[in-house]
SEPA-935062 format. One line per 5 residues: number of its first residue (from 1); their letters; for each residue x, y, z of N, C-alpha, C. Coordinates in steps of 0.001 Angstrom, whole numbers, plus 500000, padded with zeros to 6 digits. Atoms other than C-alpha are relative to their C-alpha. Layout:
NUM> A> X,Y,Z,X,Y,Z,X,Y,Z | ...
***
This chain:
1> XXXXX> 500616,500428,501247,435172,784825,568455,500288,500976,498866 | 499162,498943,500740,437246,787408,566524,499465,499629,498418 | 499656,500304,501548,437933,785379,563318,498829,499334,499435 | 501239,501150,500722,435107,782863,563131,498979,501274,499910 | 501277,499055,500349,432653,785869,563813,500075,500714,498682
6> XXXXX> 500256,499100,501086,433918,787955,560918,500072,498932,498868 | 500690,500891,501076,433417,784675,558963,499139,499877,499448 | 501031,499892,499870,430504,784323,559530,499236,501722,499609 | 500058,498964,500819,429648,787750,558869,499712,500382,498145 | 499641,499925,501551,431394,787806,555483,498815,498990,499329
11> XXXXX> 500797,500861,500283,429167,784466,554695,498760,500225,499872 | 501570,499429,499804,425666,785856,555916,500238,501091,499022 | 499875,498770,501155,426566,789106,553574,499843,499614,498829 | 499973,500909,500891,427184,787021,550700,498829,499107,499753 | 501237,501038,500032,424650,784734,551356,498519,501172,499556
16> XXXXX> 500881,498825,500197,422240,787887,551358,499762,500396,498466 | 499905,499311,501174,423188,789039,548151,499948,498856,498563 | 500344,500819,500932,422551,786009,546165,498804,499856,499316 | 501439,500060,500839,419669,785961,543721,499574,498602,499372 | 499932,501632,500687,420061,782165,542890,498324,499520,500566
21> XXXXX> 501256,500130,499467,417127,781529,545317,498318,500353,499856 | 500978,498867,500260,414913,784187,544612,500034,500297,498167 | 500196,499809,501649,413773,784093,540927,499726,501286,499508 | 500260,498446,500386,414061,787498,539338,498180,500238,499081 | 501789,499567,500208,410195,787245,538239,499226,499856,501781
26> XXXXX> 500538,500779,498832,409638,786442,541516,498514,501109,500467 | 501382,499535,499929,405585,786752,542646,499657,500857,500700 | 500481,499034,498858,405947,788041,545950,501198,500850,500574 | 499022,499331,499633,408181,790773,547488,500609,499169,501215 | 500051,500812,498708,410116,789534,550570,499504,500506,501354
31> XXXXX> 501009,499394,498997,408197,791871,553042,498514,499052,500006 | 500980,500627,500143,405572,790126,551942,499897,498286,499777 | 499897,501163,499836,406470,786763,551829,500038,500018,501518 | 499397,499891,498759,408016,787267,555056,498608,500170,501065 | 501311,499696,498897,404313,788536,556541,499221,498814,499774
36> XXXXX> 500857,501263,500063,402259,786054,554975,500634,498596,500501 | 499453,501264,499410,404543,783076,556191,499819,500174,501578 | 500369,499678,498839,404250,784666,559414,498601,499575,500562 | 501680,499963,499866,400072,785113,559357,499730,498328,499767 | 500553,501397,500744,399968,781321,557643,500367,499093,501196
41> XXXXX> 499923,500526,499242,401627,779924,560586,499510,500116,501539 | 500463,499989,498883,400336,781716,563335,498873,500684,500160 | 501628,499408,500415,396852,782795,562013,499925,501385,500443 | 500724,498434,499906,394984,785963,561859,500826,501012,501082 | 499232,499218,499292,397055,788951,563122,499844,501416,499764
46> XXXXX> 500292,499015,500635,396712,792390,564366,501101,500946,499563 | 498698,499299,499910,399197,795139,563404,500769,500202,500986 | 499092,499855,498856,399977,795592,567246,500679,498235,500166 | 499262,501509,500338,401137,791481,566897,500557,500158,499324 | 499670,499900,501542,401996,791966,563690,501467,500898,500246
51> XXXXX> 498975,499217,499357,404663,794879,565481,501051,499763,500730 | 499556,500804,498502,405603,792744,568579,501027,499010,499007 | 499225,500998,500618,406315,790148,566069,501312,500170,498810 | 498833,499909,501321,408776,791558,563649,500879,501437,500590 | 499134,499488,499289,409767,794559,565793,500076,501203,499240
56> XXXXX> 500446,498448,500783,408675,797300,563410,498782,500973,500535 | 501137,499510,499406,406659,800089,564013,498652,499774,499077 | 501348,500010,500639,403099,800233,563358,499946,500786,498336 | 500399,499515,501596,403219,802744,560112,500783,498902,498988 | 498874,500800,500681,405992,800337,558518,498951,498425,499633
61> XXXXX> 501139,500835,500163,403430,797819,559249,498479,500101,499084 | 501593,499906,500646,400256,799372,557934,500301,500065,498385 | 499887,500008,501611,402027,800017,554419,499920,498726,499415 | 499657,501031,500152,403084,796620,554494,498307,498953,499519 | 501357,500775,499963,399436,795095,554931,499350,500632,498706
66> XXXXX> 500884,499300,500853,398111,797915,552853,500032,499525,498014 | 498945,500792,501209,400584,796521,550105,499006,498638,499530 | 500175,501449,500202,399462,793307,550592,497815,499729,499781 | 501979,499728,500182,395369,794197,550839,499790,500118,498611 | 500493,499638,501418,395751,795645,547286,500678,498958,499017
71> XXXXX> 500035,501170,500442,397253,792309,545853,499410,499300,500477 | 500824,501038,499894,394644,790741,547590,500689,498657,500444 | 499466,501197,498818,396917,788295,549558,499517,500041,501557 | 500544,500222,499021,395782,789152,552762,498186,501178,500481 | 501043,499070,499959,392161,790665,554147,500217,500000,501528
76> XXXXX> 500749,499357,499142,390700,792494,556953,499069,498933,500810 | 501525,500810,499431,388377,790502,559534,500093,500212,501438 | 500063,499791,498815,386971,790993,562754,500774,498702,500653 | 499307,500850,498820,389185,789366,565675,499017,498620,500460 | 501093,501268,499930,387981,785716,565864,499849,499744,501311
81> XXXXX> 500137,499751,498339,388139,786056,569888,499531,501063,500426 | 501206,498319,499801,385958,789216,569733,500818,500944,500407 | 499236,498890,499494,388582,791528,570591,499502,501246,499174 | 500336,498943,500874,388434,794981,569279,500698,500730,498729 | 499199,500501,501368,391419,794558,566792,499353,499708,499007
86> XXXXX> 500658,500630,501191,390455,793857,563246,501356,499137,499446 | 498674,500806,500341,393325,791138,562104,500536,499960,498731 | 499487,500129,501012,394766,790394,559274,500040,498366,499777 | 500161,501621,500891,394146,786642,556967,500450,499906,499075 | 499397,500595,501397,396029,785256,554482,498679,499419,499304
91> XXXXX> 500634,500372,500830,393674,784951,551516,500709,498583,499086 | 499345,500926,500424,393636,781980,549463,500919,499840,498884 | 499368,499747,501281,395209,783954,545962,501514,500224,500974 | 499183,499557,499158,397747,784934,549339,500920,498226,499715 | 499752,501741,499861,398117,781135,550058,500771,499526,498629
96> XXXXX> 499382,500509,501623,399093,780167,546478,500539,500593,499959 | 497944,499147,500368,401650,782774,546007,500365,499766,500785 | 499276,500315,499088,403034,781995,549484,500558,498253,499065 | 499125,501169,500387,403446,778166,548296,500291,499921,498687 | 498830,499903,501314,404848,778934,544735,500708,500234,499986
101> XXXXX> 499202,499560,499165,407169,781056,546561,500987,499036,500364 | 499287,500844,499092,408153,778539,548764,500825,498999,499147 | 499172,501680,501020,408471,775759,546018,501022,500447,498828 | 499051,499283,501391,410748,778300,543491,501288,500019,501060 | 498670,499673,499444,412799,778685,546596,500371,498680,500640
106> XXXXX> 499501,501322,499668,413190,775237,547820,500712,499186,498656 | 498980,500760,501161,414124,774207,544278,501234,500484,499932 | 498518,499316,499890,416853,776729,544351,500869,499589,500672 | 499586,500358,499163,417949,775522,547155,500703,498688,499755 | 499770,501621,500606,417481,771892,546002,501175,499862,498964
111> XXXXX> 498718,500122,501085,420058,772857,542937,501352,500510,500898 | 498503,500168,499764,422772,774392,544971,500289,498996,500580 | 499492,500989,499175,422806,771542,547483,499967,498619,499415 | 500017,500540,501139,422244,769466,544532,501159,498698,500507 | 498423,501274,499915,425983,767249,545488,500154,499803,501220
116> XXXXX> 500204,499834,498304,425309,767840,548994,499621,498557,500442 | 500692,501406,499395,424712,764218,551429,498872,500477,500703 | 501045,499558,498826,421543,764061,553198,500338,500485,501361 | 499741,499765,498626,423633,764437,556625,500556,501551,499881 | 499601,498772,500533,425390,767429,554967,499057,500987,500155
121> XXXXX> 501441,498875,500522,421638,769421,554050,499635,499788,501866 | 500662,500264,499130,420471,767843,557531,500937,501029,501138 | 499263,499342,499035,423522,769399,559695,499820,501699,499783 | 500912,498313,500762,422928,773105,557418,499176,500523,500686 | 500995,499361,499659,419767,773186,558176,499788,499825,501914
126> XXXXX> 500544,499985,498822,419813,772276,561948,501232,501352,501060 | 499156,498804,499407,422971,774878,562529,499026,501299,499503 | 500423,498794,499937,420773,777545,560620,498713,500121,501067 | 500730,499546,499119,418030,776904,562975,500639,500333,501557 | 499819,499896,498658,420011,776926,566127,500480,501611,499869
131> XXXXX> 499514,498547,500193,421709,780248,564758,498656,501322,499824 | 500997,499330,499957,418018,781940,564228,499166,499657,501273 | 500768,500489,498130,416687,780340,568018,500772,501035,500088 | 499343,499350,499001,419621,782031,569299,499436,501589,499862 | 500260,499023,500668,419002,785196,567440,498644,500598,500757
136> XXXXX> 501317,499595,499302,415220,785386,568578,499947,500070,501445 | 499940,500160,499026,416357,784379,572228,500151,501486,500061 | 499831,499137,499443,418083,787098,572467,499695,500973,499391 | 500493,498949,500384,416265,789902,570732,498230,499672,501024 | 500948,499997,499412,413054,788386,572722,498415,499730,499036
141> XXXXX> 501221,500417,501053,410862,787403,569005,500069,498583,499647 | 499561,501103,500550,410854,783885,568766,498976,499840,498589 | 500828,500128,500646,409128,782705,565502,499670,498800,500029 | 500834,501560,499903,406811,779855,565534,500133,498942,499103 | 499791,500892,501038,407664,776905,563715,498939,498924,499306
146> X> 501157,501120,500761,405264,774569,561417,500610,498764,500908
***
C-alpha cells in the first residue's frame, strides 16, 4: 500500500489544514468541541473515562475540563451511579455552542460538497467512517455513535 498510503496521507494533511470548515470566529476550540461531543453522546464522564476515552493523560485532561468549567460548558456532579468519581456534564450554554458548532461546520461542509450527488456525499461519508472504525479497532477506543 506504498502509493495509495502516501495518498492518503498527503490528503488527510491537507484536509487538516483547511480552515473552510472551521469559521475563524469560531465559538468553541476543537479540544473542546471534541470533549463535549464526546460527554453529549455518552453522558456524564469521569476524567479516568474521559482518559481511557481519548488516550490522554489525566493532567492533559484536567486542563481541558478546567478550560471548559470556566466557559461554563461543562459542570462538576456527583456520579449518577453513586460511584466515588465526580463526572463531568455538558451544560446547556455547553449544548448550544456544541450545536452552533456543529451547524457552522455542516454548512461548510454543505458548500464544498455543494456539486457533489447524494451517492457521492453518501459513499464519503461511509468510507470516512469505515476509515475511523478501523482506526479505533485498532488503537482499542472505539467512539460511540448517535
Amino acid at each position: 500500500m506504498d502509493g495509495p498510503a502516501r495518498e492518503v496521507e498527503y490528503e488527510q494533511m491537507l484536509l487538516s489544514r483547511h480552515e473552510l470548515m472551521r469559521h475563524r470566529l469560531s465559538s468553541l476550540e476543537r479540544s473542546a468541541y471534541i470533549l463535549l461531543s464526546r460527554i453529549r453522546v455518552q453522558g456524564p464522564m469521569s476524567i479516568g473515562e474521559l482518559s481511557d476515552a481519548f488516550g490522554l493523560d489525566a493532567s492533559t485532561l484536567n486542563r481541558q475540563t478546567a478550560a471548559a468549567m470556566r466557559g461554563g460548558l461543562v459542570e462538576r456532579i456527583p456520579d449518577p451511579s453513586g460511584g466515588i468519581a465526580r463526572k463531568f456534564r455538558i451544560t446547556d450554554k455547553g449544548a448550544r455552542m456544541l450545536d452552533d458548532e456543529r451547524e457552522n461546520l455542516v454548512d461548510g461542509l454543505g458548500k464544498v460538497m455543494a456539486e457533489w450527488s447524494d451517492e457521492d456525499v453518501a459513499a464519503f461519508a461511509a468510507y470516512l467512517r469505515r476509515f475511523n472504525t478501523d482506526i479505533e479497532r485498532l488503537t482499542g477506543r472505539p467512539w460511540p455513535r448517535p
